[in-house]
Structures are given as structure tokens and as C-alpha cells.
C-alpha positions in Angstrom: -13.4 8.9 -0.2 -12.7 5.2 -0.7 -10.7 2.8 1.5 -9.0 -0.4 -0.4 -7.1 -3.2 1.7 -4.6 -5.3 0.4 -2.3 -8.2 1.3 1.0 -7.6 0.5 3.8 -9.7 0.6 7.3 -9.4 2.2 6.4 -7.0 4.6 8.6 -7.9 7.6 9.6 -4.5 9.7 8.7 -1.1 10.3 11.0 0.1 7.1 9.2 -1.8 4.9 5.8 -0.1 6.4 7.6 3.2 5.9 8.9 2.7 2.3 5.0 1.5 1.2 3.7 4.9 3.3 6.0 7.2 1.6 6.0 6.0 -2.2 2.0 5.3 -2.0 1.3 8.5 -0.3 2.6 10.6 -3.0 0.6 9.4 -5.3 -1.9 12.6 -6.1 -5.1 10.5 -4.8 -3.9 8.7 -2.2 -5.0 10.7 1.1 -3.6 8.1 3.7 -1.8 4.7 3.8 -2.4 2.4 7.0 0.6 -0.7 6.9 -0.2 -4.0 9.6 3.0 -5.7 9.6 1.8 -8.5 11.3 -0.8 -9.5 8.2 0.8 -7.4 5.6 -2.5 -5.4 4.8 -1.9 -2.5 3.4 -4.8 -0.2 3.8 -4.7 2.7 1.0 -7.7 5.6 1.5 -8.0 8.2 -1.3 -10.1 9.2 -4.3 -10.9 6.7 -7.5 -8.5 4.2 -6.1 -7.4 1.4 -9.1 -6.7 -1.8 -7.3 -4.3 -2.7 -10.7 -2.3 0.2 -10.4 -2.4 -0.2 -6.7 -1.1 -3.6 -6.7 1.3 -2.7 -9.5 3.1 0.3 -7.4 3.4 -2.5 -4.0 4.6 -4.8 -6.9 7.2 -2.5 -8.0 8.6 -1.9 -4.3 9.3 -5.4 -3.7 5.7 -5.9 -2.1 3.8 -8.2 -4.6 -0.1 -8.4 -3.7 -0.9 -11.9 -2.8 
């Protein structure tokens, strides 16, 4: 099991945390999905994690990676 943390940006409110948990999460091997508002890390724990497609998915949602 692997953790990857990333700074996303445009991360402003608990919605925003809960959009990123819930389209990241069901992604077959993402196993959990920790957001920090405050810092906009997004911490992303799973199997054979791909920071690309990763950073593509936040990207997609309206969270680029800075």
C-alpha cells in the first residue's frame, strides 16, 4: 500500500473536499482519500498509484495540482 500527497488547487470548503473524496475513491485502487482544506493536500492511499493520472483526475474536477 502506497500513500501520495498532493497540492491541489482551488480547494476552498468542505464540498470541494467531498467531491475530490467521492470521484477519487472510486477509482478501483484508491483505498482512501484524506483532503486538508487549509493547504489543499490531497492525500490519496491505494495500490500502484500514478501521480499523472492522479493529477489528471484533480485536474479534471476543477482541482489542478500545483
Amino acid at each position: 500500500m502506497d500513500t501520495l500527497t498532493l497540492v491541489a488547487q482551488n480547494i476552498k470548503c468542505g464540498g470541494c473536499a467531498s467531491a475530490i473524496k467521492k470521484e477519487l475513491g472510486e477509482l478501483e485502487n484508491i483505498t482512501d482519500v484524506e483532503v486538508n482544506i487549509d493547504n489543499g493536500a490531497v492525500s490519496i492511499t491505494g495500490h500502484n498509484l500514478s501521480t499523472e493520472q492522479l493529477s489528471d483526475k484533480l485536474a479534471e474536477l476543477g482541482y489542478p495540482v500545483s
